[in-house]
C-alpha positions as CSV (number, residue, x, y, z in Angstrom):
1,X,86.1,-57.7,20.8
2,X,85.7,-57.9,17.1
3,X,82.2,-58.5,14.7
4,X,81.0,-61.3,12.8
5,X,77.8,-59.3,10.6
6,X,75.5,-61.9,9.2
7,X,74.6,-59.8,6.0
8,X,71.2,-60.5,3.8
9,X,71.7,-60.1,0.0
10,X,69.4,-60.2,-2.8
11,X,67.7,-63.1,-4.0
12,X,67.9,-61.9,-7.1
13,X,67.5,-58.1,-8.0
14,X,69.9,-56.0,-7.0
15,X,68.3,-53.5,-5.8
16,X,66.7,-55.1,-2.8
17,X,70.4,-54.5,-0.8
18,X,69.8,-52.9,2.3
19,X,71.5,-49.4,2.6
20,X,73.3,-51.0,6.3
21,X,74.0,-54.0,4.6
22,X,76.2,-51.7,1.6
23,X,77.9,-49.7,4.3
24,X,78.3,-52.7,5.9
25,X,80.4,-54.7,3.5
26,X,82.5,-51.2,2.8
27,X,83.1,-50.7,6.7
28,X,84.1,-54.5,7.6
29,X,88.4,-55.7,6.9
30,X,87.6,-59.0,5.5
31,X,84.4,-60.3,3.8
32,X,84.0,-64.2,4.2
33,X,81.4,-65.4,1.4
34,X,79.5,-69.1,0.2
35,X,80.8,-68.2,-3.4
36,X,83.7,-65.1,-3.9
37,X,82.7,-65.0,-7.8
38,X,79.1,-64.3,-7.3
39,X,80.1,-62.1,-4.2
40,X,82.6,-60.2,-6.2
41,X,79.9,-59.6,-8.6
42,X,77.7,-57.6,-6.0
43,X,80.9,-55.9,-4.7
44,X,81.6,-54.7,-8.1
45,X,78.2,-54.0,-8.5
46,X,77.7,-51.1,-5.7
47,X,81.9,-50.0,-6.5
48,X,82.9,-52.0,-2.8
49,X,86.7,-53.2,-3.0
50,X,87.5,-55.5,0.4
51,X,89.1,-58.8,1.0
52,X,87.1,-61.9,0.1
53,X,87.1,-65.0,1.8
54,X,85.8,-68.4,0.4
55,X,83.5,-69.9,3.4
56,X,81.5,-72.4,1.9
57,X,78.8,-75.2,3.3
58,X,81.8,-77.9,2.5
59,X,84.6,-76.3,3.6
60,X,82.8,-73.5,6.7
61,X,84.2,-75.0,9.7
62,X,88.0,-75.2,8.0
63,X,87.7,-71.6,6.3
64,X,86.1,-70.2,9.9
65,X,89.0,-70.9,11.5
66,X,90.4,-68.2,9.4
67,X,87.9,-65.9,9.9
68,X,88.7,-65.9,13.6
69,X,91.6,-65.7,13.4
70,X,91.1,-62.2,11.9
71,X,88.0,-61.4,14.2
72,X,90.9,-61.9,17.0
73,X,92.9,-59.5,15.1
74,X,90.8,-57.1,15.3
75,X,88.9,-56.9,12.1
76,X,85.3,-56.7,12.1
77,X,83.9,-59.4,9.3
78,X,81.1,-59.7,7.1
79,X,79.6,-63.0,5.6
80,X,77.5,-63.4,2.4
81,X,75.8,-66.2,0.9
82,X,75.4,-66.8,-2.3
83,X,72.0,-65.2,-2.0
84,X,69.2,-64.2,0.6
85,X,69.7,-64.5,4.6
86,X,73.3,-66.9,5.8
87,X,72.0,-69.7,7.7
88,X,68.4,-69.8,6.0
89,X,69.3,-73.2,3.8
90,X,72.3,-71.8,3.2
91,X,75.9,-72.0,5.0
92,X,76.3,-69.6,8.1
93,X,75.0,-71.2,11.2
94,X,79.0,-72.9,12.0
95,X,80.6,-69.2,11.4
96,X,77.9,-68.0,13.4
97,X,78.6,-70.2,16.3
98,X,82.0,-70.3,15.9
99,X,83.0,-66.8,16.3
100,X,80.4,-66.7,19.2
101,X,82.2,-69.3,21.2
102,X,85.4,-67.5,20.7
103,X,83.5,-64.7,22.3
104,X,82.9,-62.0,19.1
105,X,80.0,-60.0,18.8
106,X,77.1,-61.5,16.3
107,X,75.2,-59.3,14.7
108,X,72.6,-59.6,11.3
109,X,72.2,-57.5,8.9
110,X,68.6,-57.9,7.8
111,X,67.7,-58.1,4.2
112,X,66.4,-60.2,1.9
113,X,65.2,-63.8,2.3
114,X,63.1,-66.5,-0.5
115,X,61.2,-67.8,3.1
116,X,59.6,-64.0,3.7
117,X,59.6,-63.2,0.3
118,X,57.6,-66.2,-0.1
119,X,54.8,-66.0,2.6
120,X,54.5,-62.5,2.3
121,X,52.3,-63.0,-0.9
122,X,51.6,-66.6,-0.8
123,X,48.0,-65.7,0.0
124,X,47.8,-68.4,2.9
125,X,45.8,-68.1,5.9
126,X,48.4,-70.1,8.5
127,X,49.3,-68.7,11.5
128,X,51.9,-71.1,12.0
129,X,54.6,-71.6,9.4
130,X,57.2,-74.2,9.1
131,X,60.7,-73.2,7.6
132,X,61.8,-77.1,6.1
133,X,64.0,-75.7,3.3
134,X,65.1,-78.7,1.1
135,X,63.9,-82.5,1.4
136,X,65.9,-85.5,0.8
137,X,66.6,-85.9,-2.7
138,X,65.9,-89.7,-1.8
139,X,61.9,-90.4,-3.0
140,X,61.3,-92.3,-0.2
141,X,62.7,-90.2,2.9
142,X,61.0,-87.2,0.8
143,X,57.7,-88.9,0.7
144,X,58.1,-89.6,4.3
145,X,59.0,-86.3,5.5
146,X,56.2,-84.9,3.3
147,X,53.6,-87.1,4.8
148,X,54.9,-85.6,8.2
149,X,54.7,-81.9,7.0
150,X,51.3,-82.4,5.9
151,X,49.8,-83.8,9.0
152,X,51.1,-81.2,11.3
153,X,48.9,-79.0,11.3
154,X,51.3,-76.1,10.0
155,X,52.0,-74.0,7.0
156,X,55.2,-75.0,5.6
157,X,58.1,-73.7,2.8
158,X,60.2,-75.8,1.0
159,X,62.9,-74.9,-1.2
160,X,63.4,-77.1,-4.8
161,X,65.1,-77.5,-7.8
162,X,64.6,-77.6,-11.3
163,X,65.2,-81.0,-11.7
164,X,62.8,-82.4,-8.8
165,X,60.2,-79.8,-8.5
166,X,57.7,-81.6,-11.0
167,X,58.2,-85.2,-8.6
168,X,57.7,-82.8,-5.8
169,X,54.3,-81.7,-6.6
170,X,53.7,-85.4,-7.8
171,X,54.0,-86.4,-4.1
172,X,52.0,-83.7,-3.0
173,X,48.9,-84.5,-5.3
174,X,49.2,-88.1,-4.0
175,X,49.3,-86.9,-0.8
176,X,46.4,-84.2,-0.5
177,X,45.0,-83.0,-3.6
178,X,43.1,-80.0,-2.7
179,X,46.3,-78.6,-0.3
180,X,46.4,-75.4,-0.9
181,X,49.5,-73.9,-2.3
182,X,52.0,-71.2,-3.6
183,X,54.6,-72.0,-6.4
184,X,57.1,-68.9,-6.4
185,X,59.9,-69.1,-9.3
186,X,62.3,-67.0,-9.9
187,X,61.4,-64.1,-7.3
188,X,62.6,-61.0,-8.0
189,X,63.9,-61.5,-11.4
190,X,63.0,-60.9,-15.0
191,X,60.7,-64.0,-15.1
192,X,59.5,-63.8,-11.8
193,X,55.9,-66.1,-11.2
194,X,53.5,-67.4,-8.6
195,X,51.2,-70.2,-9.4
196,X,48.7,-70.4,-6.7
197,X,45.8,-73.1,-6.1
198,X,45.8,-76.9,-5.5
199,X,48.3,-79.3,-5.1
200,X,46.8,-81.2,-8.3
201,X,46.2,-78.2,-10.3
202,X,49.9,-76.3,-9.5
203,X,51.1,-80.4,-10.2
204,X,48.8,-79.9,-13.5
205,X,50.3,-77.0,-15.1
206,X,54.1,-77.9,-14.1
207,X,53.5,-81.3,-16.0
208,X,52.3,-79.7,-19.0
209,X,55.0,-76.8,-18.9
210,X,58.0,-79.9,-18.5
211,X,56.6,-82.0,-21.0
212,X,56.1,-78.6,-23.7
213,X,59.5,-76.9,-22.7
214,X,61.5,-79.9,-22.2
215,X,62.7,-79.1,-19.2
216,X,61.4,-76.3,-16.0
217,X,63.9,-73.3,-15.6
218,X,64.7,-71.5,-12.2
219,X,64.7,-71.9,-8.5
220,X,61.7,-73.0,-6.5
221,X,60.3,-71.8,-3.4
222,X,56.8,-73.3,-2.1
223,X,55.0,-72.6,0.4
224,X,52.0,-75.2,1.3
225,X,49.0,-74.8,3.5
226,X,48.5,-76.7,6.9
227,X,44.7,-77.0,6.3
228,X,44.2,-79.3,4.1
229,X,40.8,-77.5,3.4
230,X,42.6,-74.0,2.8
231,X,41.2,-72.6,-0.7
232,X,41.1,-69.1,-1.7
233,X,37.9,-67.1,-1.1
């Protein structure tokens, strides 16, 4: 019996590999990955030289295939996403279950993740918190969902984009104005920032940063109260 290791990378610095996770990736025959040029760019990083294998969200349950096939052969495999934790908004979850139902061993290698990074400094009070990862790019299913996330009593964490994170927070002001909130952008990298407060205020300062810069640079995690009287004290 063979292993599949479900291996955390960095979100962003380098430096937040786990030791297992680097003797990991040197140990395993074949590493299966979202994206080989970005994995080959940590492999190269730490001096690791192993077989890559393109597994992407588009093509996971094709390019599983062969990953069993050399789990049955009797190489132990590693997958990486582009970044962060496999199957945490990213592909991973139908390698995962495939190489269980052909009866391998799976097994994480714990490690970095935007969803702990996130909540662990998000200054929130919630004992229950949602993982929702990204909405519908659709305004209307969005807004729906939202609406749903809001009244439910839990923390949640989304994950945006450039591009919609603005209209996200637009919704949110709409929606509950005083929600309190956690903007993280860019964790772990050079321009690393956390914007904490209300939905309206957080919805504030990214209007007036869009409208002076032109356009809002990074990637977006948020994590947004389930009390809709949650404030900082």
């Amino acid at each position: 019996m063979s292993t599949l290791y479900i291996v955390a990378t960095p979100i962003g610095n380098l430096q937040d590999i786990t030791f297992r996770a680097l003797e990991t990736l040197k140990a395993v025959g074949v590493v299966a990955c979202e994206d080989t040029r970005r994995t080959l760019t940590l492999l190269t990083h730490f001096n690791i030289k192993v077989k890559l294998l393109s597994c992407r969200s588009e093509n996971e349950k094709f390019a599983g295939r062969k990953v069993i096939d050399a789990l049955n052969h009797g190489l132990d495999v590693a997958y990486a996403s582009d970044a962060g934790t496999p199957a945490v908004s990213d592909p991973g979850a139908v390698l995962a279950r495939l190489a269980w139902s052909a009866g391998h061993k799976v097994v994480p290698i714990p490690g970095a993740s935007a969803f702990s990074a996130l909540v662990s400094v998000a200054c929130g009070m919630d004992k229950t918190v949602v993982f929702e990862g990204f909405l519908s790019p659709r305004a209307g299913r969005r807004k729906a969902r939202l609406k749903e996330l809001l009244a439910s009593g839990a923390a949640f964490v989304l994950y945006e984009s450039p591009f919609r994170v603005v209209k996200l927070f637009g919704d949110l002001a709409e929606f509950d104005s005083e929600r309190f909130v956690c903007l993280g952008r860019e964790m772990t990298k050079i321009h690393e920032e956390y914007i904490r407060g209300s939905s309206a205020d957080v919805f504030k300062t990214l209007t007036e940063r869009d409208v002076q810069d032109g356009k809002l640079k990074g990637e977006f995690a948020v994590y947004v109260s389930g009390k809709p009287d949650a404030a900082l004290n």
